[in-house]
C-alpha positions in Angstrom: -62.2 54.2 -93.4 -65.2 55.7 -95.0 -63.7 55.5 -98.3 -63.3 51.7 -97.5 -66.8 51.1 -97.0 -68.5 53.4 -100.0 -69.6 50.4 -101.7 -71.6 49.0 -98.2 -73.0 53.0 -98.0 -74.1 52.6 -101.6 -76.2 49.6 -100.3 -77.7 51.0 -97.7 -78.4 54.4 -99.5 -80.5 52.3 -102.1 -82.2 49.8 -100.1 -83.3 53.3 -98.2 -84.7 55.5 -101.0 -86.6 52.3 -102.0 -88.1 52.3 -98.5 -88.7 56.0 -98.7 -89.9 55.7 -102.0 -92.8 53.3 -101.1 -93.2 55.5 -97.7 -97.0 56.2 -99.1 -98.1 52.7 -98.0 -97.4 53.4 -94.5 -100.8 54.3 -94.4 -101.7 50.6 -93.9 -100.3 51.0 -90.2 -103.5 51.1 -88.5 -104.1 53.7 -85.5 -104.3 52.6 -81.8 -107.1 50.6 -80.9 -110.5 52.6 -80.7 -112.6 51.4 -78.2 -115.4 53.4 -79.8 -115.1 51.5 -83.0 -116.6 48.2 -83.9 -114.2 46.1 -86.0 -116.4 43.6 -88.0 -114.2 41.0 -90.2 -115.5 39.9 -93.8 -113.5 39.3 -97.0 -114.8 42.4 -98.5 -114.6 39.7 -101.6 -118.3 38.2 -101.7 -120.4 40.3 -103.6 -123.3 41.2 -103.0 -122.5 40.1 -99.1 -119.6 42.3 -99.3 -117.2 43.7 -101.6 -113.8 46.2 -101.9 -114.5 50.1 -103.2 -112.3 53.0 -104.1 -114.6 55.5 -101.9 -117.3 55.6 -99.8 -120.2 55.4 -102.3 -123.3 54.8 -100.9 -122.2 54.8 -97.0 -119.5 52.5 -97.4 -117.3 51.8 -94.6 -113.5 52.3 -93.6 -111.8 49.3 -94.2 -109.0 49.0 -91.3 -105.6 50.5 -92.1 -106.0 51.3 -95.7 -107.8 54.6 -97.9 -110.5 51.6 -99.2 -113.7 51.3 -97.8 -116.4 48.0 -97.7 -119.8 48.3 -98.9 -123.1 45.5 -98.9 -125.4 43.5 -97.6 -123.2 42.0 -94.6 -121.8 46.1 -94.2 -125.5 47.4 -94.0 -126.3 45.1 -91.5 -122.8 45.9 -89.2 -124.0 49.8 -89.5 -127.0 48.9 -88.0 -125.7 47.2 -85.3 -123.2 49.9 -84.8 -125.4 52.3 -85.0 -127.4 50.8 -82.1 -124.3 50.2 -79.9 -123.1 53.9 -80.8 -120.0 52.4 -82.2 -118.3 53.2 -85.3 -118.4 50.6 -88.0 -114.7 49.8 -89.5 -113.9 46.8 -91.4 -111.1 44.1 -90.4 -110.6 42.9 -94.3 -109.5 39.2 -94.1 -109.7 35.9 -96.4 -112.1 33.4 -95.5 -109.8 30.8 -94.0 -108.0 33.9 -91.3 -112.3 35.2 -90.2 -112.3 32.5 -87.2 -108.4 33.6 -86.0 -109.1 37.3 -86.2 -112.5 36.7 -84.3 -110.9 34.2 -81.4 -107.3 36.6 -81.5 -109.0 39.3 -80.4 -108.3 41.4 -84.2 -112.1 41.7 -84.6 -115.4 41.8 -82.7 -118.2 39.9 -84.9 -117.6 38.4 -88.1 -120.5 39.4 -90.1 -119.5 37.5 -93.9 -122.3 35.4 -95.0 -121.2 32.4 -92.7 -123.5 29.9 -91.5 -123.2 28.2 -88.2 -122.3 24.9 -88.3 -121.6 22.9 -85.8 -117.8 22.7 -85.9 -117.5 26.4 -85.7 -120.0 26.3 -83.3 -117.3 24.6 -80.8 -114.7 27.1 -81.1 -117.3 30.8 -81.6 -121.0 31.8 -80.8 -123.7 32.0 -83.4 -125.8 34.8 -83.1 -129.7 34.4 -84.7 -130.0 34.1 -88.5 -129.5 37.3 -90.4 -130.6 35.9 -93.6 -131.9 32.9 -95.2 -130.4 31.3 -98.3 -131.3 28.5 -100.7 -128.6 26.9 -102.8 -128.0 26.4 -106.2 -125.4 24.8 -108.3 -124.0 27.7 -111.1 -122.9 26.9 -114.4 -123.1 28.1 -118.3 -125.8 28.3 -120.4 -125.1 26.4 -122.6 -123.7 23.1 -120.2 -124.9 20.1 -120.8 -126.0 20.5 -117.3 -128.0 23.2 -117.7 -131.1 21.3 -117.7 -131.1 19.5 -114.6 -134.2 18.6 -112.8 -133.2 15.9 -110.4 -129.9 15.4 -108.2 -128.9 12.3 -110.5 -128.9 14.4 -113.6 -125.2 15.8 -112.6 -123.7 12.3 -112.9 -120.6 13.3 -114.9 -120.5 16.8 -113.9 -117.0 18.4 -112.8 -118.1 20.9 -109.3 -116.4 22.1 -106.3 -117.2 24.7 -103.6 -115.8 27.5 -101.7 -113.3 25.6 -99.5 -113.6 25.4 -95.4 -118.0 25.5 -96.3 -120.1 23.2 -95.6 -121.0 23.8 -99.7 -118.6 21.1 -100.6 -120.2 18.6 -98.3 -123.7 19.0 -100.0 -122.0 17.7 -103.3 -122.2 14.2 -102.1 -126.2 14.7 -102.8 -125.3 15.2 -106.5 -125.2 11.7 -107.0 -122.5 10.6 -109.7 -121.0 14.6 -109.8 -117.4 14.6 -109.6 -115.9 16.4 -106.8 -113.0 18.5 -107.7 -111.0 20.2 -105.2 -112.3 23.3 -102.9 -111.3 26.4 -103.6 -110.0 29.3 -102.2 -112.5 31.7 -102.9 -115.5 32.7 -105.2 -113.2 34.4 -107.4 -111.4 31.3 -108.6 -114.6 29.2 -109.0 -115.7 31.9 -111.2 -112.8 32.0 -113.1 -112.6 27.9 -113.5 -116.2 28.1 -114.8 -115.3 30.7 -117.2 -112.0 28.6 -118.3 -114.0 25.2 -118.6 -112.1 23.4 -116.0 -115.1 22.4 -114.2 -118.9 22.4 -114.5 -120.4 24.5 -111.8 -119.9 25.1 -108.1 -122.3 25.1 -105.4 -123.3 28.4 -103.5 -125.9 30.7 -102.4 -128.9 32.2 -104.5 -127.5 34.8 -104.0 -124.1 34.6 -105.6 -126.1 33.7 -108.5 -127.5 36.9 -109.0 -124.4 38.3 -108.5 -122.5 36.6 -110.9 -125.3 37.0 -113.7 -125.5 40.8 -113.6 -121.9 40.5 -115.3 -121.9 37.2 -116.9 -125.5 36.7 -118.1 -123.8 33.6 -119.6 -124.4 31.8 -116.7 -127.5 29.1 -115.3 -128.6 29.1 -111.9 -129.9 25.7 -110.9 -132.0 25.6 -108.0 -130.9 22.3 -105.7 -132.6 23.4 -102.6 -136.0 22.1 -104.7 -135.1 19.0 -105.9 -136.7 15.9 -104.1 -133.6 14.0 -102.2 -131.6 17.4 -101.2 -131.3 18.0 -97.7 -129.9 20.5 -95.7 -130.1 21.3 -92.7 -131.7 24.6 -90.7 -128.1 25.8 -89.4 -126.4 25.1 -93.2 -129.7 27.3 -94.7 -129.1 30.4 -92.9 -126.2 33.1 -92.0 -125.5 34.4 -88.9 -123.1 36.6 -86.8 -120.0 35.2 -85.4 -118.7 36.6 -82.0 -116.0 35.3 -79.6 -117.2 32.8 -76.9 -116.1 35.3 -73.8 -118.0 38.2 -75.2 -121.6 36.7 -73.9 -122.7 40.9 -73.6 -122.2 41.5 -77.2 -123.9 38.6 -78.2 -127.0 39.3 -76.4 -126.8 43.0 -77.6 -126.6 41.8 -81.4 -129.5 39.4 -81.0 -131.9 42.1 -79.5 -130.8 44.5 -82.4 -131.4 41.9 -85.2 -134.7 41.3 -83.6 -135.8 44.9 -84.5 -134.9 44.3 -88.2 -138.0 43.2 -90.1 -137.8 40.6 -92.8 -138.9 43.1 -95.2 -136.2 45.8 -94.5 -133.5 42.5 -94.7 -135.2 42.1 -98.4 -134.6 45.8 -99.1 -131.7 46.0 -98.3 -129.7 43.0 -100.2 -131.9 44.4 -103.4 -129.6 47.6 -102.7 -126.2 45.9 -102.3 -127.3 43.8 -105.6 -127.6 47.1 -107.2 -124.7 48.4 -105.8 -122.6 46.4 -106.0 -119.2 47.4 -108.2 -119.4 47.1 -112.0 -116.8 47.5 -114.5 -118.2 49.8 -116.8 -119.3 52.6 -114.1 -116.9 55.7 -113.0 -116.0 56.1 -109.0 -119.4 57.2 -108.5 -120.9 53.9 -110.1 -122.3 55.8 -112.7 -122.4 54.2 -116.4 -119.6 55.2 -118.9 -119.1 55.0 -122.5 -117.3 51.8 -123.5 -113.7 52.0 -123.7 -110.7 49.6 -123.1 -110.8 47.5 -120.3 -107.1 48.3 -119.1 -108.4 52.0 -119.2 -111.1 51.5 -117.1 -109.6 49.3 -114.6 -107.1 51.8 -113.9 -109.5 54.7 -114.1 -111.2 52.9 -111.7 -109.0 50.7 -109.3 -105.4 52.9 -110.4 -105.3 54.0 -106.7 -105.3 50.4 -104.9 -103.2 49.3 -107.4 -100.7 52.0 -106.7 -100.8 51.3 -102.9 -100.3 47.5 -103.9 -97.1 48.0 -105.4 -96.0 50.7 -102.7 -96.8 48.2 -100.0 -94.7 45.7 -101.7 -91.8 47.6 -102.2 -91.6 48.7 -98.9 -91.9 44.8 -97.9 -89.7 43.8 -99.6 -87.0 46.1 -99.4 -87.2 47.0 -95.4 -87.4 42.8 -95.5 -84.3 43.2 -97.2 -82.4 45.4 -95.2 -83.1 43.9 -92.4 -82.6 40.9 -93.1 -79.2 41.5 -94.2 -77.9 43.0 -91.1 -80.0 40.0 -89.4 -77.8 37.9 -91.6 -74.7 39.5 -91.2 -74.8 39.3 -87.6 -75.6 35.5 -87.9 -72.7 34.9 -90.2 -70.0 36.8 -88.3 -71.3 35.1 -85.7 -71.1 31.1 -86.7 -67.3 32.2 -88.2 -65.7 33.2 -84.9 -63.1 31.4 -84.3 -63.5 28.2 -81.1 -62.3 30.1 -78.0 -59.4 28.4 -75.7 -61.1 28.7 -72.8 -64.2 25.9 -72.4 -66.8 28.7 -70.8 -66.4 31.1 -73.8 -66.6 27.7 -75.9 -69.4 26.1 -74.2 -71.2 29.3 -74.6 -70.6 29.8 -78.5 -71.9 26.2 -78.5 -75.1 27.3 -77.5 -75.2 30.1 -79.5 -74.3 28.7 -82.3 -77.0 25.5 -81.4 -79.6 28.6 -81.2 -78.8 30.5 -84.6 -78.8 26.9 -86.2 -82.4 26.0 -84.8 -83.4 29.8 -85.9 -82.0 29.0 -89.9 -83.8 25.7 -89.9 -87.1 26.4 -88.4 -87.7 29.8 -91.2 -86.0 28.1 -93.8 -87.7 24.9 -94.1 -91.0 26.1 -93.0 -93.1 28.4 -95.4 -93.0 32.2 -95.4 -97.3 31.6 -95.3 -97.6 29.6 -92.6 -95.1 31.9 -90.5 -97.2 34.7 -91.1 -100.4 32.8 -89.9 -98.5 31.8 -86.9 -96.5 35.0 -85.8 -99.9 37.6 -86.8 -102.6 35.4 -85.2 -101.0 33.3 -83.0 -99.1 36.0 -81.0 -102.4 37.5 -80.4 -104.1 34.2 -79.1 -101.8 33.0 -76.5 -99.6 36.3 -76.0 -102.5 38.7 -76.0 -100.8 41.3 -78.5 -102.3 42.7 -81.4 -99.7 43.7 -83.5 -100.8 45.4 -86.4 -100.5 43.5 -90.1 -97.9 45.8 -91.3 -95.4 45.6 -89.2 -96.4 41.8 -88.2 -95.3 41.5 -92.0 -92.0 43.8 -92.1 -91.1 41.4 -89.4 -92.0 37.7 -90.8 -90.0 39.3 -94.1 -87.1 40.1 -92.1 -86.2 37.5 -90.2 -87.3 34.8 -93.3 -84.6 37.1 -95.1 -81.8 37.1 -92.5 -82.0 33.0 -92.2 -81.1 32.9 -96.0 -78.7 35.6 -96.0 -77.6 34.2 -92.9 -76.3 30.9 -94.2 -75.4 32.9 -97.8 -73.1 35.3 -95.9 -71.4 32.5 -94.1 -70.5 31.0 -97.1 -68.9 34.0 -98.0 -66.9 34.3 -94.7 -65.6 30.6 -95.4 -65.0 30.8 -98.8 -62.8 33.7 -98.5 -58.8 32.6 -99.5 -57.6 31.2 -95.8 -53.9 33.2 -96.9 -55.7 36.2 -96.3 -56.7 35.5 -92.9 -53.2 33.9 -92.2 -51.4 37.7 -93.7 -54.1 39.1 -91.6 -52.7 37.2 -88.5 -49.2 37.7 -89.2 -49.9 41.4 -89.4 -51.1 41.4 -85.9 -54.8 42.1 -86.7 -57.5 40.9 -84.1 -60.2 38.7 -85.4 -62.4 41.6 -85.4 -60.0 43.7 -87.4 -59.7 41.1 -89.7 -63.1 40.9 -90.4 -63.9 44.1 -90.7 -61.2 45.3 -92.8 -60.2 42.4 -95.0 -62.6 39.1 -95.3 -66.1 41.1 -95.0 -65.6 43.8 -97.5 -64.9 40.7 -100.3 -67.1 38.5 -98.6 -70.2 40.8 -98.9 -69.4 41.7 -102.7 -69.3 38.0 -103.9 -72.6 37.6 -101.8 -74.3 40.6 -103.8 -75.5 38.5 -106.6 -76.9 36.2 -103.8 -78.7 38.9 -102.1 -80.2 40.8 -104.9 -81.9 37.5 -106.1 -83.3 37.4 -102.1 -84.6 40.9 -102.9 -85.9 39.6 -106.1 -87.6 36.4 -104.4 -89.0 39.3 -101.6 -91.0 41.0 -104.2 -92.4 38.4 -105.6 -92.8 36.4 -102.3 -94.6 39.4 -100.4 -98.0 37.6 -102.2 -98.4 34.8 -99.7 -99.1 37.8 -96.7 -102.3 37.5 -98.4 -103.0 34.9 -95.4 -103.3 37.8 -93.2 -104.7 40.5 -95.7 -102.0 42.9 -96.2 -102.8 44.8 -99.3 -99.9 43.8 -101.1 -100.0 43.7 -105.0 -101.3 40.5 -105.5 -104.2 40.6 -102.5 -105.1 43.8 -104.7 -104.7 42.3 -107.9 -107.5 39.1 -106.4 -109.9 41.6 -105.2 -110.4 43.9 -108.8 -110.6 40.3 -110.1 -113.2 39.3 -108.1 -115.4 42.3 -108.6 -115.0 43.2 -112.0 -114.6 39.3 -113.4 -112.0 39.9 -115.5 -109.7 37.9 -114.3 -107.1 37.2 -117.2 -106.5 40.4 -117.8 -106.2 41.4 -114.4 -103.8 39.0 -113.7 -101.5 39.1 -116.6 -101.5 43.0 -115.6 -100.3 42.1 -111.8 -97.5 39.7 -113.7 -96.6 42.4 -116.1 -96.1 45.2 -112.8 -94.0 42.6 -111.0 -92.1 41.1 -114.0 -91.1 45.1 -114.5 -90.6 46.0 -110.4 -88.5 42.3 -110.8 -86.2 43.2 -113.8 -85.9 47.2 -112.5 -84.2 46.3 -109.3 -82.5 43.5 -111.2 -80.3 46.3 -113.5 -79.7 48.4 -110.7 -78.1 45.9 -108.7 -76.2 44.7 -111.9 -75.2 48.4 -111.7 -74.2 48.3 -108.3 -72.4 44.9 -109.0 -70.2 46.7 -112.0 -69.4 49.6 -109.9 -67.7 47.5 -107.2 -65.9 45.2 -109.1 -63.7 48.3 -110.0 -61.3 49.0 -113.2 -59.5 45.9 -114.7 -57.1 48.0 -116.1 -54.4 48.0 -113.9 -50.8 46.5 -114.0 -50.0 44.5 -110.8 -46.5 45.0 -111.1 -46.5 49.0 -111.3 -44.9 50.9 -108.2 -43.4 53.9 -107.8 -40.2 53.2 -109.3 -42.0 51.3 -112.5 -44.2 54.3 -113.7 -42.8 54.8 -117.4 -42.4 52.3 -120.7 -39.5 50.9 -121.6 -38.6 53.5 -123.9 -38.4 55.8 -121.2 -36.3 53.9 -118.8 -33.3 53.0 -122.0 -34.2 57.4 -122.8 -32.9 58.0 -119.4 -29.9 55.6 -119.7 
C-alpha cells in the first residue's frame, strides 16, 4: 500500500520542505499578549510621522511580530507617553484604512499616526488633545504649470487627489475648477503618480512636503492654508491621539501627559524625525555612502525585510496549499458519496452537502481581501479573540484554497471512467475501498495541473493580506518604496522575485507531473506467457 501512494507522499514531502524552508518567517507570530506593553498602531509608512527601519537607529521601536522596528515624530511622542505609563512602546504596523479596526478590535491601544479628529471618527473613537498643528499645502513639480499659484482659482485645470479615507480630499472642492482624481491608497502612490505625470499634485500636510523634498528637490510646495477663500476647520488643522471609546482611563492619562510636552520640545522633536528619517544613500546606521547602484544599495540596505517577505510568502502559500488540499479533498469525497437508501442518512447528506455548497460559494465568490478584513478584525470585535496576523492569514489561505480545490477535486471524482467504478463494484469493493484504491489515486493526478496553478495563484495572491499588514513580499516591497522613492525599480524588483518564486515551483511540479505519469513504454498485451519476439517463439518450435 505504501508503494501505491508514493506519488501522494512525494506531495506532501514537497509542499513540507517548502514550509520548512520558509520556517524563518515564523518570527512574525507575535508572543502572548504583554500587559506591560503599549501597542500604538501607525502605518510605519508616513515619513517623517512615521516610517519602517532595518534596526533600532536612533531609539526606534519594536514593530509587533517582526525583526523591524518604527522610528519618528508619531514614535517619539508614543515613548513619551510610554514612558510616563511605565509601559513598553511596541508598534501594531497597519495600513491606514485597518488603524480604526485594530483600535475598536482591541489589536491596539492608541493610534498615534498623524490623524486628525473629525467628526465621523469622532462617533465611533475618542480624540485625545492635539499633538501637533499642521497647515496644508498642495505638492507638485517645479516646473508645473501650477507652480505659481497664488489664489485657489489658479488650479482650474489641475489634475489632484488626496490620501483616501482623509478629510484632504474634501478640501479639494476649495480649488475651484481643480479636477478631482480618485483617492489614493497611501502617500506612496501619490508620490509616485506625481513623479509619473498622471496628476498634478495632491493635497497633504506641511509636513509631507518637507519630506518629500529632502529626496525629490524637484518638487513645489504650495501653501493653501494662506490663500484668502480656504477654510478649514480647527479639528481638520490638527492631529491627535486615537483611543477606544471604553478606555475613558487611558484617555485621561494621555491628555495629562501631552499637557507636559511644551510646544518647543514638539518642534524639536519633528526637526529630528525630519533628519532622521530613512534615505537611500546612507548605510544601516544612516550614515552617508559613496554612490553606487541603486539595486546594490537597496539590498545593502533593506536585503533583510526583503528576505523575510519572500519567506513569509512561501510559507503562505504553501501551508495555504496544503491545507487547503486536504480541506478540499475532504470536501470532494464528500459531495461524491453515493445517496444512501435509507432517508435519515439521506436527509442528513442533504444538509451536509447544503452546508459544503454554502462554504464553496461564500469564499469563492467573495474576495480573498475582504475575507481577511472580516475573519482578522471582525473575530476580534464581536468574538473578543485576538488572533495573531499570521496565523489569522495561514487560515483565510487555507480554507480560500480548499473551496477551489474543493470543487476541482470533485471534478476529478466525477470525471473518472464510470467502468472503473462499476469493475470496482463487481469486485466486491466498498465505496470507500473504491475510492481509495482506484478513482482517487487517478483522480488526484489529473487534478495536479489544477492544483499547482492554485499554488501558483497562492504566491502571487498572498499580496492582498496587506489589508491586515502581514509582511508579505509585496507589503515589503510598498514600504522600501515609500521611504526610499524609488518606486519603479522597486517594484519591477518585487515582479522579478515573484515571476522567479512563480516559474521555480512551476518546473518542479512539471517534474512531479512527469514522474507520475510513469513509462509509456510498455506493451499492453505482454504477460507471462508473451515475454519473447516472434523469433523466439518459431526458435522454440
Amino acid at each position: 500500500m505504501k508503494s501505491r501512494f508514493k506519488w501522494l507522499a512525494t506531495l506532501v514531502a514537497l509542499f513540507t520542505c517548502l514550509g520548512i524552508g520558509a520556517n524563518f518567517s515564523l518570527n512574525e507570530v507575535s508572543a502572548k499578549k504583554d500587559d506591560g506593553t503599549l501597542k500604538v498602531a501607525m502605518e510605519a509608512n508616513y515619513q517623517p510621522y512615521n516610517w519602517t527601519q532595518t534596526n533600532d537607529a536612533n531609539d526606534a521601536v519594536p514593530i509587533e511580530g517582526s525583526k523591524e522596528y518604527a522610528n519618528g515624530y508619531d514614535v517619539k511622542i508614543a515613548k513619551i507617553i510610554g514612558q510616563k505609563l511605565h509601559r513598553k512602546v511596541e508598534v501594531v504596523k497597519t495600513e491606514w484604512d485597518g488603524l480604526l479596526p485594530a483600535l475598536t478590535s482591541g489589536k491596539a491601544d492608541l493610534i498615534i499616526a498623524g490623524m486628525s479628529p473629525t467628526a465621523e471618527r469622532e462617533k465611533a473613537i475618542n480624540f485625545s488633545q492635539p499633538y501637533r498643528n499642521s497647515t496644508f499645502v498642495v505638492i507638485t513639480k517645479l516646473n508645473s504649470r501650477y507652480a505659481n499659484a497664488k489664489k485657489l482659482t489658479d488650479f482650474k485645470g489641475a489634475k489632484l487627489t488626496a490620501q483616501q479615507g482623509t478629510f484632504h480630499y474634501d478640501l479639494i472642492k476649495q480649488l475651484k475648477g481643480a479636477k478631482r482624481q480618485p483617492a489614493m491608497r497611501d502617500f506612496a502612490a501619490m508620490r509616485q503618480s506625481l513623479i509619473s505625470g498622471t496628476i498634478d499634485g495632491y493635497v497633504a500636510e506641511d509636513t509631507e512636503s518637507t519630506s518629500f523634498k529632502m529626496v525629490d528637490p524637484d518638487i513645489k510646495s504650495i501653501p493653501v492654508s494662506k490663500m484668502a477663500g480656504f477654510h478649514a476647520t480647527k479639528e481638520e488643522s490638527v492631529t491627535s491621539i486615537g483611543i477606544a471609546k471604553p478606555n475613558k482611563a487611558l484617555l485621561k492619562s494621555v491628555n495629562q501627559i501631552l499637557a507636559t510636552i511644551p510646544q518647543a520640545k514638539r518642534v524639536r522633536l519633528m526637526t529630528e524625525a525630519v533628519k532622521q528619517q530613512p534615505k537611500t544613500d546612507s548605510d544601516k546606521k544612516g550614515k552617508k555612502t559613496k554612490s553606487e547602484p541603486w539595486l546594490i544599495s537597496m539590498w545593502r540596505q533593506y536585503g533583510g525585510m526583503i528576505l523575510n517577505g519572500i519567506g513569509m510568502t512561501l510559507l503562505l502559500a504553501s501551508v495555504g496549499t496544503i491545507a487547503g488540499f486536504f480541506i478540499g479533498l475532504a470536501v470532494g469525497i464528500v459531495r461524491t458519496i453515493p445517496t444512501p437508501t435509507t432517508s435519515g442518512k439521506r436527509w442528513l447528506l442533504k444538509f451536509v452537502n447544503w452546508l459544503l455548497s454554502v462554504y464553496i460559494e461564500i469564499f469563492r465568490g467573495t474576495p480573498m481581501m475582504v475575507q481577511a478584513a472580516v475573519i482578522y478584525y471582525g473575530i476580534a470585535q464581536f468574538w473578543h479573540l485576538n488572533i495573531d496576523r499570521t496565523v489569522a492569514a495561514l487560515i483565510i489561505v487555507s480554507i480560500n484554497t480548499g473551496a477551489y480545490l474543493a470543487e476541482i477535486i470533485r471534478g476529478g471524482i466525477i470525471s473518472t471512467p464510470e467502468g472503473q467504478f462499476e469493475a470496482a463494484s463487481a469486485l466486491g469493493m466498498t465505496h470507500n475501498q473504491r475510492m481509495w484504491h482506484i478513482i482517487l489515486p487517478q483522480a488526484i493526478k489529473n487534478c495536479l495541473p489544477s492544483i499547482t496553478n492554485e499554488f501558483i495563484v497562492n504566491i502571487k495572491d498572498t499580496s492582498v493580506l496587506s489589508i491586515i499588514s502581514v509582511s508579505e513580499l509585496f507589503f515589503v516591497g510598498s514600504t522600501i518604496a515609500s521611504q526610499t522613492f524609488k518606486f519603479f525599480p522597486t517594484y519591477l524588483t518585487i515582479s522579478a522575485i515573484y515571476l522567479i518564486l512563480t516559474f521555480t515551483i512551476t518546473r518542479i511540479f512539471n517534474l512531479i507531473e512527469k514522474h507520475l505519469q510513469g513509462s509509456k513504454n510498455y506493451n499492453l498485451m505482454a504477460n507471462q506467457v508473451q515475454v519473447g519476439t516472434p523469433k523466439d517463439m518459431e526458435a522454440k518450435n
